[in-house]
C-alpha positions in Angstrom: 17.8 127.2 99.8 20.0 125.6 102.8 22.8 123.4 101.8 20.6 120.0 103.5 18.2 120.3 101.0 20.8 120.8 98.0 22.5 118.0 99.0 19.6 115.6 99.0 19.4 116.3 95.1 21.1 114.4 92.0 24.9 114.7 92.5 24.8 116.9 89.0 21.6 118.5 89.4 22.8 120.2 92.8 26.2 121.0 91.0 24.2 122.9 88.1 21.8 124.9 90.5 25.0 126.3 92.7 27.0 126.6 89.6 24.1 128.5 88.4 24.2 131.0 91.5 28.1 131.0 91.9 27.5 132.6 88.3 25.0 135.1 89.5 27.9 136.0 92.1 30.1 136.0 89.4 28.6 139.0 86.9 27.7 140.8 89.9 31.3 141.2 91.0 32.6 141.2 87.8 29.7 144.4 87.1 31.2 146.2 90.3 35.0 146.4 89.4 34.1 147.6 86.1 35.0 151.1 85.4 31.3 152.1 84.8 31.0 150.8 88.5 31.1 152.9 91.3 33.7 151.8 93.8 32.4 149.7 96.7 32.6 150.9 100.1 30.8 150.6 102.7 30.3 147.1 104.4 30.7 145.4 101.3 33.7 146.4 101.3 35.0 144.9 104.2 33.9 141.5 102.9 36.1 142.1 99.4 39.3 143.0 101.2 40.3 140.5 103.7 43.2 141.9 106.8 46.6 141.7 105.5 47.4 138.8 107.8 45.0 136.6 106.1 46.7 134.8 103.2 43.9 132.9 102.0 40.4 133.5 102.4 38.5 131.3 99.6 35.4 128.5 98.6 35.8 126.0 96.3 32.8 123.9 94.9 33.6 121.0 92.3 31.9 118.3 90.6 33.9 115.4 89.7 33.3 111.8 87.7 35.2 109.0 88.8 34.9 106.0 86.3 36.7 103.1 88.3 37.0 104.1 92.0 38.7 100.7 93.5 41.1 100.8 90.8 40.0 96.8 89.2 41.1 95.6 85.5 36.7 94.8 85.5 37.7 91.3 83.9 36.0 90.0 87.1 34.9 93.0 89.7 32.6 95.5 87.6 34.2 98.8 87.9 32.2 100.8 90.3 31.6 104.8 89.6 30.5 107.9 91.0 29.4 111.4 90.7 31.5 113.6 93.2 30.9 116.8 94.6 33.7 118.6 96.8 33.5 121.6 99.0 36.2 123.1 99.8 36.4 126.3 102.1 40.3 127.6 102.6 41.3 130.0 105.9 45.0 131.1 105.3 46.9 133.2 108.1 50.4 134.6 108.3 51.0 136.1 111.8 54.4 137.5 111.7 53.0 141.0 111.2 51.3 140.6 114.0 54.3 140.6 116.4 55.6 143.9 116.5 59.3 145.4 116.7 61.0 142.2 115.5 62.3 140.9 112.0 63.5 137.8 113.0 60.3 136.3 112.2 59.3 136.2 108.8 56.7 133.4 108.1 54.0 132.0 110.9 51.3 130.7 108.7 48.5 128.3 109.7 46.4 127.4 106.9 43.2 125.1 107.1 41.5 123.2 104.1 38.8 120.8 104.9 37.4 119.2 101.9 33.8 117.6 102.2 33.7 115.0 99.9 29.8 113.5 98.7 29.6 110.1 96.8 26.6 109.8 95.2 26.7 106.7 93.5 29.2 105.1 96.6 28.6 106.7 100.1 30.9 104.1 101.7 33.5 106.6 99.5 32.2 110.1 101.4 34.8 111.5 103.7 36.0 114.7 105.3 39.5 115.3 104.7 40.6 118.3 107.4 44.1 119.5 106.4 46.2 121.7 108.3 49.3 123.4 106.9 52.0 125.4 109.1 55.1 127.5 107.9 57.6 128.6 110.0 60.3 130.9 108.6 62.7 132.6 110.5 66.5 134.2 109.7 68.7 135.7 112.6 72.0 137.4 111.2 74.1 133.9 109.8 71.5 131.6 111.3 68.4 130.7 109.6 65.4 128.4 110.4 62.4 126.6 108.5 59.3 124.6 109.6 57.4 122.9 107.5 54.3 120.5 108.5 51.4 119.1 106.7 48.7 117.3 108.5 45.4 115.8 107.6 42.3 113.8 109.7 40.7 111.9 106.8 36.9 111.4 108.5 35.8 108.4 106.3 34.7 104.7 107.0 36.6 102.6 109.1 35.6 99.5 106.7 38.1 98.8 103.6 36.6 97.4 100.4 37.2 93.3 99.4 38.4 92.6 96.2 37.3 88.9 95.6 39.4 86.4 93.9 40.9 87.0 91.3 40.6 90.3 92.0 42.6 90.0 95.1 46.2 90.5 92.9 44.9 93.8 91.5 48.0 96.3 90.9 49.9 97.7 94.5 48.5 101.2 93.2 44.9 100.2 92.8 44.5 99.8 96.8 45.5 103.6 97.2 42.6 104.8 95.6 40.1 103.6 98.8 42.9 104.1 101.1 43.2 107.7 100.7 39.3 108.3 101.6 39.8 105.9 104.6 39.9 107.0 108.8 43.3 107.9 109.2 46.0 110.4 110.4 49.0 111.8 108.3 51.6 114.0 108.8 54.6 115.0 106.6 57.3 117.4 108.4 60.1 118.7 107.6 62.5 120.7 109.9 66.2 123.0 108.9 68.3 124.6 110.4 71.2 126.6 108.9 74.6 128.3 109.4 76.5 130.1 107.1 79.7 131.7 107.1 82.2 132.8 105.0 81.5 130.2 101.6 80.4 127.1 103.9 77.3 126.4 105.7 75.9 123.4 108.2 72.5 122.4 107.2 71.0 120.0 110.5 67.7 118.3 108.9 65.1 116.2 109.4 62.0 114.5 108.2 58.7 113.0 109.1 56.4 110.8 107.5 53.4 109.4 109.6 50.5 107.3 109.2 48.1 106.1 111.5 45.1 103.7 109.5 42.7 103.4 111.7 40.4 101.0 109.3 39.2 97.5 110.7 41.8 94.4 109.7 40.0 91.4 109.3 40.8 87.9 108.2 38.6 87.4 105.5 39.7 86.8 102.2 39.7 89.4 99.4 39.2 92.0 102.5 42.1 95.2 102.5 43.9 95.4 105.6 46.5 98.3 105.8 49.0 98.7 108.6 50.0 101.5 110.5 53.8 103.0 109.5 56.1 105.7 109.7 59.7 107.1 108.4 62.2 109.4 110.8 64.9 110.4 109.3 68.1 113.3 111.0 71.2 114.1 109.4 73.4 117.0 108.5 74.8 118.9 105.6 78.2 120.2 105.3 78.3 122.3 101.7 80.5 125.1 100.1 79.1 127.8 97.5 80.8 127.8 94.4 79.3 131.1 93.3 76.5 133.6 94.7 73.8 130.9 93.6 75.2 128.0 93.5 76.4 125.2 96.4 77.9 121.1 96.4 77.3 119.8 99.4 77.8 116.1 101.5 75.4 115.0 103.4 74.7 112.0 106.2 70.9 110.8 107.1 70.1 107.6 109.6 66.7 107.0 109.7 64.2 104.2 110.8 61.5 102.9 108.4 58.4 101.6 110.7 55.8 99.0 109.8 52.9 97.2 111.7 52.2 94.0 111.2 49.0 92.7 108.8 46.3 90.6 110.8 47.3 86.7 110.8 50.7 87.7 109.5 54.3 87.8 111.4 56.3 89.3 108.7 57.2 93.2 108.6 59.7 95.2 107.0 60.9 97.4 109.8 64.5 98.5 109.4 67.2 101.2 110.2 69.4 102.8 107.8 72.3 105.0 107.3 72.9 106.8 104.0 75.2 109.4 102.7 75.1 111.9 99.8 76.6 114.3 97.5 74.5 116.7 96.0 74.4 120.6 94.4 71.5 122.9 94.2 71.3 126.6 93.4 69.9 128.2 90.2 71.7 128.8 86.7 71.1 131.7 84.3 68.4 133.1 87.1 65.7 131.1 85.5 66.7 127.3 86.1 66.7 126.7 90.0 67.2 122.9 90.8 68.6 120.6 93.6 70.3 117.2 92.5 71.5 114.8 95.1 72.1 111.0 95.9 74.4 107.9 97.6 74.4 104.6 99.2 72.0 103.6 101.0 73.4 101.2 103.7 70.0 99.5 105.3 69.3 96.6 108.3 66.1 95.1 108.5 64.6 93.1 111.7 64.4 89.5 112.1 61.0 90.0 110.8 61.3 91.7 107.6 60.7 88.6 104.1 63.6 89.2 103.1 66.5 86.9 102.4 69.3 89.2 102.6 68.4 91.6 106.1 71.9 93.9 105.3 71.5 95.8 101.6 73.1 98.6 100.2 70.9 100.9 97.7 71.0 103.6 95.8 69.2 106.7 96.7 68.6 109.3 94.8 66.2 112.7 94.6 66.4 115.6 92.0 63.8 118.6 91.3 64.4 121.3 88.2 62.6 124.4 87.8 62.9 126.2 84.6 61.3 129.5 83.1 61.5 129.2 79.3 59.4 132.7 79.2 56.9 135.1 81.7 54.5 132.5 80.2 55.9 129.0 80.1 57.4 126.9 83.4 58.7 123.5 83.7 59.2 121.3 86.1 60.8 117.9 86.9 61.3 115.5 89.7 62.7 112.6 89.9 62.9 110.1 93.4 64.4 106.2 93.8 64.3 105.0 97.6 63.6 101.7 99.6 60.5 102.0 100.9 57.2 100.2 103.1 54.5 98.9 102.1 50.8 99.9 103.5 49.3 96.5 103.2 52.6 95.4 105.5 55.1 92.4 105.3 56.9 93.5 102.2 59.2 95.8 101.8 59.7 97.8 98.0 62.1 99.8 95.8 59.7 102.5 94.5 60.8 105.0 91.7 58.6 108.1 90.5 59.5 110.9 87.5 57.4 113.8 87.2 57.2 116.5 84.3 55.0 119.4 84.5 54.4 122.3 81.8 52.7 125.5 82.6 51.7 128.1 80.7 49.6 131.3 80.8 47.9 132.3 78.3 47.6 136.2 79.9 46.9 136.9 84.2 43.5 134.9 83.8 44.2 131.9 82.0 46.3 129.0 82.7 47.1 125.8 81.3 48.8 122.9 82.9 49.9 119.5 81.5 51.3 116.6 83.6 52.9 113.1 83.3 53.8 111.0 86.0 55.6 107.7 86.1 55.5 105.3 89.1 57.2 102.0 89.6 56.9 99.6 93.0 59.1 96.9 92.6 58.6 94.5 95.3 61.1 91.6 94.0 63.6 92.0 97.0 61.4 90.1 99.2 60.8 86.2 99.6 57.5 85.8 99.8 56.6 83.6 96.7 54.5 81.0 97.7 50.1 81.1 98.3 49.6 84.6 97.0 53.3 85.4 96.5 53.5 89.1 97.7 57.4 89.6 96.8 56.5 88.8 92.9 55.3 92.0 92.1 56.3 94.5 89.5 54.1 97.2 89.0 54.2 100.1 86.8 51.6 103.8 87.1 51.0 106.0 84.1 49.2 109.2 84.9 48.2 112.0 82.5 46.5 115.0 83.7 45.7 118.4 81.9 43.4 121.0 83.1 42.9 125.1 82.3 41.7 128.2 84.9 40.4 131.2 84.2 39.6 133.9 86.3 36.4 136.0 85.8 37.8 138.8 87.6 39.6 138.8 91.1 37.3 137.0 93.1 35.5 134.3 91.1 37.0 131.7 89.0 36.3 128.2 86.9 38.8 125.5 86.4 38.3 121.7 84.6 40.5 118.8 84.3 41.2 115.5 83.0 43.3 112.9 84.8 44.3 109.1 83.1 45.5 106.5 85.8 46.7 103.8 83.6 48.1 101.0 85.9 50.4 98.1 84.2 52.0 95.0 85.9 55.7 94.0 84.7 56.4 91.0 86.6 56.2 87.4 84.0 55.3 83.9 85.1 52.3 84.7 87.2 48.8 83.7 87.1 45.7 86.4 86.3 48.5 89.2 85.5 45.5 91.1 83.8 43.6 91.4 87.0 47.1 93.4 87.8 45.8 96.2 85.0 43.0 98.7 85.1 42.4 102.1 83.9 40.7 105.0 85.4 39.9 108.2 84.3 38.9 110.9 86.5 37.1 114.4 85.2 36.4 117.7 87.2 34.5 121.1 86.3 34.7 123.3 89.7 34.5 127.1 90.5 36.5 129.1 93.4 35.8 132.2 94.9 38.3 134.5 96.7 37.3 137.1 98.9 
């Protein structure tokens, strides 16, 4: 049966009758790697046993049910739903060990992950999302390098939902549902080079973060316009080790935050800034590995930006913790507070996120993972408070996600999950606060195969 005539069938049908033959896959690998099996050879086994220069060669299908896709409280919007499916093929290459009599190359992966996305219920939802991951790793005697950039072409509509009044004053996190499965450009990078000698190292840095909407903007009330923006940030480290893994460091960063301006709207929150930090990262007792740091944040924003006061000073601050309780059990955490721009433009917003993640395995084939997440965009330091009042705005995320994999044998596996966005507004003395609150619940049953 060809994948155009699966597709034309019920979202969950068409995940039961592929399920149903990813199955049939399933025994029959699982029947040749048993030891009553002969050993495969021949050209079969050429498709089992990809080159050693390819990383990742694997197909994933999943069916998914999304219970409030725009993110609305559904006092006045109904919530809309949908039956996903998701196919995602993964081609991972390393070519270091390609390039012969050298060893100061150790990582030159290229990765690509597109993920086609059907909406069965909402088709203004389907997208393509291509992702495209490099590596670069290299170490020369004292001097070391690393490259890391993510990039992903989101082929979706052009055309953003409208949220009609009161709807339009739903929570800052609701509008990044639709926004993710929008046209658009990203790319994250990250870029180090390092020198050590002695007890001390130089660390030069820097960062990217890119976005480039291109969704329609139109002045029509209700309608979700998002603006194009960007972060650059350069600095160096200058840091000491205090023991064979363990290092303090100071740091110094000036970046530029970028924002476009909305349709109909002069306002933007486009500002440079110069922070500094003290920090330490390393690992204790070989099992916790973390990196603390933070400073002052000393920030100018442009004539344009709504905000009373253009010179601040914030805090800044970024932490991550890995810890192995046992061969079964990791945790980790993360913690980030920074200044930062808004997508729907003109204000700018302190945002805050903590993350704490559990994993354990149950034995090589089975693993469970538990999540929490909590988000906070506070947009007070702006002084937009008249007509729809963009600067009072407090709002909170709550996300819960759990989910278990199992492995049939080294080639086909299942996984499920359960995800709870529960979004809350803080901010008193406004009108409709409850259209500011929704929750959504998002559940997934998919299965992966590995060659």
């Amino acid at each position: 049966m060809s994948y155009k005539r699966l597709i034309g069938k019920p979202s969950l049908s068409r995940f039961l009758l592929i399920l149903s033959m990813m199955v049939r896959i399933a025994a029959t690998a699982h029947a040749q790697e048993s030891p009553s099996s002969l050993p495969v050879s021949g050209p079969s086994a050429s498709v089992l046993n990809k080159p050693p220069w390819m990383t990742e060669l694997s197909l994933e299908l999943k069916e998914s049910y999304d219970d409030n896709l725009l993110g609305v409280s559904g006092d006045g919007m109904p919530k809309s739903y949908s039956w996903i499916t998701t196919l995602t093929p993964k081609i991972g290459l390393d070519l270091a060990p390609l390039i012969n009599h050298q060893r100061v190359l150790q990582v030159l992966s290229l990765n690509y992950e597109p993920a086609f996305a059907t909406y069965s219920q909402a088709s203004e939802e389907t997208n393509t999302a291509h992702r495209i991951l490099n590596k670069i790793k290299a170490k020369s005697g004292h001097l070391s390098f690393n490259l890391d950039n993510s990039f992903i072409y989101i082929d979706g509509s052009s055309v953003a939902p409208i949220y009609p009044t009161p709807d339009n004053v739903r929570s800052s996190y609701a509008h990044a549902f639709p926004r993710e499965r929008r046209n658009q450009y990203q790319d994250r990078s990250k870029i180090e080079l390092r020198l050590d000698w002695n007890d001390y190292f130089v660390r030069p840095t820097g960062s990217l973060q890119y976005w480039n909407m291109l969704t329609d903007q139109r002045a029509i009330t209700g309608y979700q316009n998002w603006v194009d923006r960007y972060e650059i940030i350069g600095g160096t480290d200058l840091g000491r080790r205090i023991s064979s893994q363990l290092a303090i460091f100071m740091g110094y960063r000036y970046g530029r935050q970028f924002q476009d301006t909305v349709i109909n709207s002069n306002y933007s929150s486009t500002n440079n800034f110069h922070r500094t930090l003290i920090g330490i990262e390393g690992k204790l007792f070989n099992r916790l590995t973390f990196s603390l740091l933070g400073g002052p944040d000393f920030r100018h924003y442009d004539d344009s930006a709504a905000v009373t006061d253009k010179n601040q000073v914030n805090f800044y601050a970024e932490s991550s913790l890995t810890g192995e309780l046992s061969k079964q059990d990791t945790v980790t955490l993360k913690y980030k507070s920074s200044r930062w721009i808004s997508s729907t433009g003109q204000i700018s917003t302190f945002d805050s996120s903590f993350d704490l993640g559990y994993r354990h395995k149950f034995d090589t084939k089975l693993i469970w993972n538990l999540n929490c997440q909590v988000k906070n965009a506070d947009y007070t330091v702006g002084n937009l408070t008249k007509g729809s009042a963009p600067s009072l705005r407090n709002d909170w995320l709550y996300t819960l996600s759990t989910g278990m994999s199992h492995d049939f044998n080294a080639h086909i596996g299942v996984n499920i999950s359960l995800t709870a966005n529960l979004g809350r507004n803080a901010q008193d003395g406004i009108p409709n606060a409850g259209y500011r609150q929704f929750d959504e619940y998002l559940t997934s049953i998919g299965i992966f195969s590995k060659f």
